[in-house]
N, C-alpha and C positions, 0 to 999 in steps of 0.2 A: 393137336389143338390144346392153347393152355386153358387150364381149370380156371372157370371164372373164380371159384375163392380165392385161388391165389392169385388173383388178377385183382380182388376187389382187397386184398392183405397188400400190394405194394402200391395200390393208389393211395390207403391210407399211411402208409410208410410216406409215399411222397406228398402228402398235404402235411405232413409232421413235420417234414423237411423245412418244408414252404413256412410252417408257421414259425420253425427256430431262426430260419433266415429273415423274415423278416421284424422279428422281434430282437435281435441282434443288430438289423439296423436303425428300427426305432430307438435303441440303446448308445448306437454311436451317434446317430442324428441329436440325442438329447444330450450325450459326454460333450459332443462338440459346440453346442449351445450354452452348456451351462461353462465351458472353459472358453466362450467368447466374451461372455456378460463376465466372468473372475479378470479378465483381460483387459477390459473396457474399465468396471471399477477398480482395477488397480494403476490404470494410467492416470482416471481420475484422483487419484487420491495422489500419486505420486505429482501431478500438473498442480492441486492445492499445496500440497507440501514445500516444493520448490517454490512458488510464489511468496509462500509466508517466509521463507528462511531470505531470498532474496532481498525482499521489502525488510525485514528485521537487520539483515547488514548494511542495507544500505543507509541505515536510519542508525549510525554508530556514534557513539560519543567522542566530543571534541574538548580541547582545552584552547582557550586562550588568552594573551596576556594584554593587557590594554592601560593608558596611561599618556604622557607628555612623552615626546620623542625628542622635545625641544626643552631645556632648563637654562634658568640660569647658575651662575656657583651662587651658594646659600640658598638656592630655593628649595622648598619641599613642598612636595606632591604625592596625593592617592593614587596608588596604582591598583589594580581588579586581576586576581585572575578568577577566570570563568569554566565551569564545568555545565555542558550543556548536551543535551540526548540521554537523559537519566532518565530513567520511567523511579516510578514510586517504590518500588519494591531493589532496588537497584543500590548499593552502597560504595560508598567510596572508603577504599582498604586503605589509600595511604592519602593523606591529607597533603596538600600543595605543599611543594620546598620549594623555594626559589632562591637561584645563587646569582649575586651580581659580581660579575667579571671585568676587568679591565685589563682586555690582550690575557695572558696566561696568568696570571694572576687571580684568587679570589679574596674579594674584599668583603665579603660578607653572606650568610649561609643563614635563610629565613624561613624560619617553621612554621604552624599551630602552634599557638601559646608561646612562640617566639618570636613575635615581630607580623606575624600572617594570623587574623581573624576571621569567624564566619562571619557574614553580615546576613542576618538571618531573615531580615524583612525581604530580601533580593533571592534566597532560598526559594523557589519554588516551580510548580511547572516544571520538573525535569531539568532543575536546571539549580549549581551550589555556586555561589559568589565566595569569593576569599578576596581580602585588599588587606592592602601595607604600606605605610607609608617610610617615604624614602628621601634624604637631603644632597641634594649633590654638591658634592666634595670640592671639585677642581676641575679646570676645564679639560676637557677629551672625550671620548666614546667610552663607554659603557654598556655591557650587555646585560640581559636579567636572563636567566634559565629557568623555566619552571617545569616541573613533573611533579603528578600523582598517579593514581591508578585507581581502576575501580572494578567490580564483579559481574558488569549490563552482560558481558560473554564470557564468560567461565569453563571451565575443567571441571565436575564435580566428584567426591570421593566416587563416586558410586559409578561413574565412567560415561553418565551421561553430560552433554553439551548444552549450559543454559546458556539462549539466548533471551535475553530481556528477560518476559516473565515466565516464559516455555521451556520449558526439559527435552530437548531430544534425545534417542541413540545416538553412540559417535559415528556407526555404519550408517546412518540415515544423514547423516549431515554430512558426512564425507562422499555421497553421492554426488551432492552439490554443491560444496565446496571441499576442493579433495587437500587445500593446503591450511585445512581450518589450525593447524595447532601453531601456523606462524601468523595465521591472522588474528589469533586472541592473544598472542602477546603482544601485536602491535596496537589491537584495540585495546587492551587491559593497560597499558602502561601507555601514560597521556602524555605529553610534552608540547612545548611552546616558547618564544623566547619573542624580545625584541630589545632594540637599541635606541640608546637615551644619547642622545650631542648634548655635554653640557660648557654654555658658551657665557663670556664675558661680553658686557655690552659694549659695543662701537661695531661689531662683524655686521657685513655687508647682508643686507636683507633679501632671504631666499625663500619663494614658496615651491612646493608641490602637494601634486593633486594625483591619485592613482585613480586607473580605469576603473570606473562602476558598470556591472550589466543590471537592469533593471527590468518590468516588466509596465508597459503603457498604462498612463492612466493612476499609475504608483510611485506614489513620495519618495522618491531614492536619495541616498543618502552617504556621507563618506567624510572621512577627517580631512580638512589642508596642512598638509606639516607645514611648519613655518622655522625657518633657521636663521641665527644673524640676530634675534633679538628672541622676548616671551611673548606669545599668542598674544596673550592680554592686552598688549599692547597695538597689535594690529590691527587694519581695518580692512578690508576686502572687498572691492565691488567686481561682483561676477557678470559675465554677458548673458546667463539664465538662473535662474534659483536665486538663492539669497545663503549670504553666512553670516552663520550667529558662533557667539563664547559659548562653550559651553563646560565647564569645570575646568578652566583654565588650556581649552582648545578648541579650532576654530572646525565647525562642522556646516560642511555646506549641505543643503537641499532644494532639491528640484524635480520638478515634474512634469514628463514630458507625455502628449497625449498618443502617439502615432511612432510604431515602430521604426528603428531608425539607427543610427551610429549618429550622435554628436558633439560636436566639441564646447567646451565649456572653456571660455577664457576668465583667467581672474589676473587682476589688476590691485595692487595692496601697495599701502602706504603706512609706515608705525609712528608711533608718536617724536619721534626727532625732528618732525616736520619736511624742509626742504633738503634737498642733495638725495648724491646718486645712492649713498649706501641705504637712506629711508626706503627707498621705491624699488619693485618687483613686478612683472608679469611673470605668466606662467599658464599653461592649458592642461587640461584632459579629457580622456573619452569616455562616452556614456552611451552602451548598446541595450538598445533596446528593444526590446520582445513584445508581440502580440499574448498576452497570457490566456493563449489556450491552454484549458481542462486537460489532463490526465488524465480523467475517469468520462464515462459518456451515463454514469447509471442513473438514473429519473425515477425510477417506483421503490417504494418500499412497500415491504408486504406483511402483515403480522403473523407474531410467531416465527420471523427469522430473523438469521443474524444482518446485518447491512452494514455493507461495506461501502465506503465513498474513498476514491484516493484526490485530495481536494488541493494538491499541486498543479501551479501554471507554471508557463515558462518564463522566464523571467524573474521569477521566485526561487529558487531553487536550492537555497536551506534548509534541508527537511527538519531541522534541530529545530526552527524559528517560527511553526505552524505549529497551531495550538488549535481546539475546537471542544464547542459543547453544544449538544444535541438536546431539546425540547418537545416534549407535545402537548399540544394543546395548554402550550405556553409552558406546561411544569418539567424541571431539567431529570433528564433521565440519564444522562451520561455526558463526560468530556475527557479530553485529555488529550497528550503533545504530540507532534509527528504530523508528517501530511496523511494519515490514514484512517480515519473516522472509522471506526468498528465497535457495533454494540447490537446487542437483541433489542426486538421490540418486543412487548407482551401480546399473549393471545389476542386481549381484549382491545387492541387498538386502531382493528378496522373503524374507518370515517375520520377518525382523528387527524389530525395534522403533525406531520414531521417539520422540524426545522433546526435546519443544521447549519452552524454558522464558523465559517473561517476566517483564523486570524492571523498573520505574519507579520513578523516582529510587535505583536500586539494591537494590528489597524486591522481592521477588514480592508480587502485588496479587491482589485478588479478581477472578473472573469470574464472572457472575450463569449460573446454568444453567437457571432458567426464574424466573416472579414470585416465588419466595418461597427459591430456595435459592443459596447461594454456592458455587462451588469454589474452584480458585485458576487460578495464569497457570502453572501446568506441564502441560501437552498432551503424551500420549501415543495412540501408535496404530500398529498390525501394517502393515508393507509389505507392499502387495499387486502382484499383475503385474497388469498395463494391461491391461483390458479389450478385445476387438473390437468396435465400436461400427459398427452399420450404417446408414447415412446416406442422406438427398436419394433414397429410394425412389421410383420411378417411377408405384408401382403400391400399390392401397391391398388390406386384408383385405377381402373380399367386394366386390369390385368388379369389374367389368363390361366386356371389353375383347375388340377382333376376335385372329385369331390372328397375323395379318401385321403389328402394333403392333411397333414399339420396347419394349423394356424396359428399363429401369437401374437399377445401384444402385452406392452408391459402399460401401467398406471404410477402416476408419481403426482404427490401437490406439494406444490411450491412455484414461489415465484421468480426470485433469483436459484437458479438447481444445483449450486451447491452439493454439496454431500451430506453438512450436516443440517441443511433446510429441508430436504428431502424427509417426506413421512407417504406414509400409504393412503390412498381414499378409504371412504367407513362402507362405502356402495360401490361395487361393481359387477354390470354384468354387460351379454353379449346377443344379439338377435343377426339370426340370419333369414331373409325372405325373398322366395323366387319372384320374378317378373309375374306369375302367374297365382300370387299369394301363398303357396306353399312355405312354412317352416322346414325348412333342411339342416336346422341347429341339431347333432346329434347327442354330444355331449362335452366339456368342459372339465379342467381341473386349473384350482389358484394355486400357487405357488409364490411362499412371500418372497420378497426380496430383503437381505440383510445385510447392512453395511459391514465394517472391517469391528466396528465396537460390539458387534451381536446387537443392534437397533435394525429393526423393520423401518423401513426407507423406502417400499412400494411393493406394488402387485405384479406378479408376469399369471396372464392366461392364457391354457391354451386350449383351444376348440378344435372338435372336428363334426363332419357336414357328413349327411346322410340321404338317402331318397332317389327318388329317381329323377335323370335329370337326361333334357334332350339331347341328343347324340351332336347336333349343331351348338351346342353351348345353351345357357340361360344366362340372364344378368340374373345377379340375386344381391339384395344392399347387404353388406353387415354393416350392424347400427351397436357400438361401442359404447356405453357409458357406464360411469363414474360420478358419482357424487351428482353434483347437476349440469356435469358435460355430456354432450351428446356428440361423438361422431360418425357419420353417413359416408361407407367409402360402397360404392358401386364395381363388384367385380362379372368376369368371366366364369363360370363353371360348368366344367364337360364334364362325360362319366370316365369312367376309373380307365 
């Protein structure tokens, strides 16, 4: 017969056992929770990361060259070239050259301070004007060439990737775009060119018109070349829109209300009066887009950042959307691009947001479902950031022992972001049987910290004690946070 001591010496051996194993698996249950939640915020941050870099290339600077494509010999004319997608912090390394060519030949090579000036009143808004003026020579074609270059995406000493006003790693931007080092020479060095006919008068009069895509509802707009004689001299009656002179070229506009492809006939007549060489027709096309939103966001919430991306379709120059942001009338923020991004202050629950967009300088239309237009001015009530209960452990009517884990995380904000993300100042947790019993046994908070070392919320986790019917109890656990309240009704049997 064995010795009860040594009988009552390996029960306690084996409740010792008992407690290492299951304290061994409390320890993997919680390694594998806290490497779900490192998992989750790192996808999150890697899903914002790619967005911004995304949205930051696509929003790349452009050059281009604008002027009379039609001369006569002796005439002179202003030519522009244009640098546009420049944020404020952004410089231009090499100032516009522009070389005029005729076939292989160059006949002339135009700097800064050599023939190419800023015009500095047209400087702004992300955006640098150069113009030069030019006499044509002799009749024939002629090209103009122009390049500069600028620093919006750069290389820097230090091995990090500026894009606009943000520093990356090059390993972080090589994630998502892995051929960045041939895309910042093609962004950093600008180019643009076009051709000048310079003609004698008596040539047979020629117009053209090139495809425009526009968005319904919006003034669109486009040059008529005109060949065979000077714009000036022409006159143009279109079958829609109207065209006017403008700095010695004929610019049509028109606007069309209802999505569509149409054809625009022009009909022109120049001052020689009658015969065949005076007279021209000519057509083109004009598609047009419903301009639905890009963005679908409606609340702003104080104390976070807010983001609108304030592109339709049918607009689609992100260089040519400019915006500035108001509350309660006084301007808090603006600036270029289709992507409206700024903080609101703490203190600006109740207030009014409004946010206004501009393209090529008009406000535009925004479609508000299939059949109605508004415009690009957005307003909307600041509200306080929500408490948002997350990553719950435990579902309504579900089914669990009493000796289980429980959790749930806590987070306030409105849009949840990463960096809107802060913690509630109040949280706690009530459990109660069908039968009024407290079965809440005990509780530990544990903060949550984003990638910068900021606390960005609460995870708690509870466990339940008592005794409970061997058929199950409902018991509510009642969640709150600040002045949220949530009632989830579960199952609990015993162990």
């Amino acid at each position: 017969m064995q010795d009860p001591k040594s009988f009552r010496k390996y029960q306690v051996y084996f409740f010792l056992y008992l407690a290492v194993i299951c304290e061994l698996l409390i320890i993997i249950v919680e390694r594998d929770d806290a490497e779900m939640q490192l998992r989750r915020e790192r996808d999150e941050l890697y899903n914002l990361t790619r967005n911004i870099v995304t949205e930051l290339i696509e929003t790349r600077p452009i050059q281009s060259l604008n002027g009379n494509s039609l001369m006569e010999v002796g005439e002179t004319r202003r030519f522009y070239v244009t640098l546009q997608g420049m944020g404020p912090e952004d410089r231009v390394t090499l100032p516009p050259e522009v070389l005029v060519l005729r076939g292989a030949d160059t006949l002339r090579r135009l700097r800064q301070g050599a023939g190419i000036d800023l015009v500095e009143e047209e400087s702004r808004n992300g955006k640098r004007v150069y113009a030069f003026d030019w006499t044509a020579p002799s009749p024939g074609e002629y090209r103009f060439v122009g390049s500069s270059a600028n620093d919006r995406f750069s290389l820097k000493a230090t091995g990090e990737i500026k894009l606009a006003s943000l520093n990356f790693p090059m390993e972080v931007i090589e994630m998502f775009v892995p051929d960045i080092g041939s895309r910042i020479r093609e962004f950093e060095a600008l180019s643009s060119d076009m051709r000048v006919e310079v003609i004698t008068a008596g040539d047979q009069l020629i117009l053209n018109g090139g495809a425009l895509v526009t968005a319904a509802g919006y003034p669109a707009s486009g040059y008529v070349e005109v060949q065979g004689t000077a714009a000036a001299k022409v006159r143009i009656a279109p079958s829609a829109g109207t065209v006017t002179e403008e700095d010695g070229r004929l610019r049509w506009e028109g606007v069309f209300e209802k999505p569509d492809t149409y054809t625009v006939r022009l009909y022109g007549r120049d001052s020689r009066g009658a015969g065949g060489l005076s007279q021209a027709s000519s057509s083109f096309r004009v598609e047009v887009k419903w301009p639905v939103s890009a963005s679908t966001v409606r609340d702003a919430y104080a104390g976070e950042l807010f983001r609108k991306n304030l592109a339709v379709a049918g607009l689609e120059d992100r260089t040519k959307y400019h915006w500035r942001a108001t509350l309660n009338g006084a301007r808090i923020a603006e600036g270029d691009g289709s992507m409206a991004e700024f903080s609101l202050p703490e203190k600006a629950v109740g207030k009014t947001l409004r946010v206004e967009g501009l393209y090529d300088g008009r406000v535009y239309p925004v479609a508000v479902d299939d059949a109605r237009l508004a415009d690009s001015r957005f307003t909307c009530d600041v509200l306080a950031a929500p408490v948002r209960f997350r990553n719950i452990s435990f579902s309504r009517g579900g089914e669990y022992p009493v000796n289980q884990e429980f959790r749930f995380e806590v987070y306030v904000c409105g849009s949840c972001i990463e960096q809107n993300r802060r913690a509630p100042e109040r949280i706690s947790v009530d459990a109660e049987s069908e039968n009024g019993r407290d079965l809440l046994d005990d509780y530990v908070f544990e903060p949550i910290i984003d990638g910068a070392g900021r606390r960005i919320g609460t995870r708690l986790r509870f466990y339940l004690a008592g005794r409970v019917d061997r058929d199950g109890e409902e018991v509510v656990i009642t969640l709150r946070a600040d002045d949220a309240t949530e009632r989830i009704p579960v199952m609990i049997f015993p162990e």
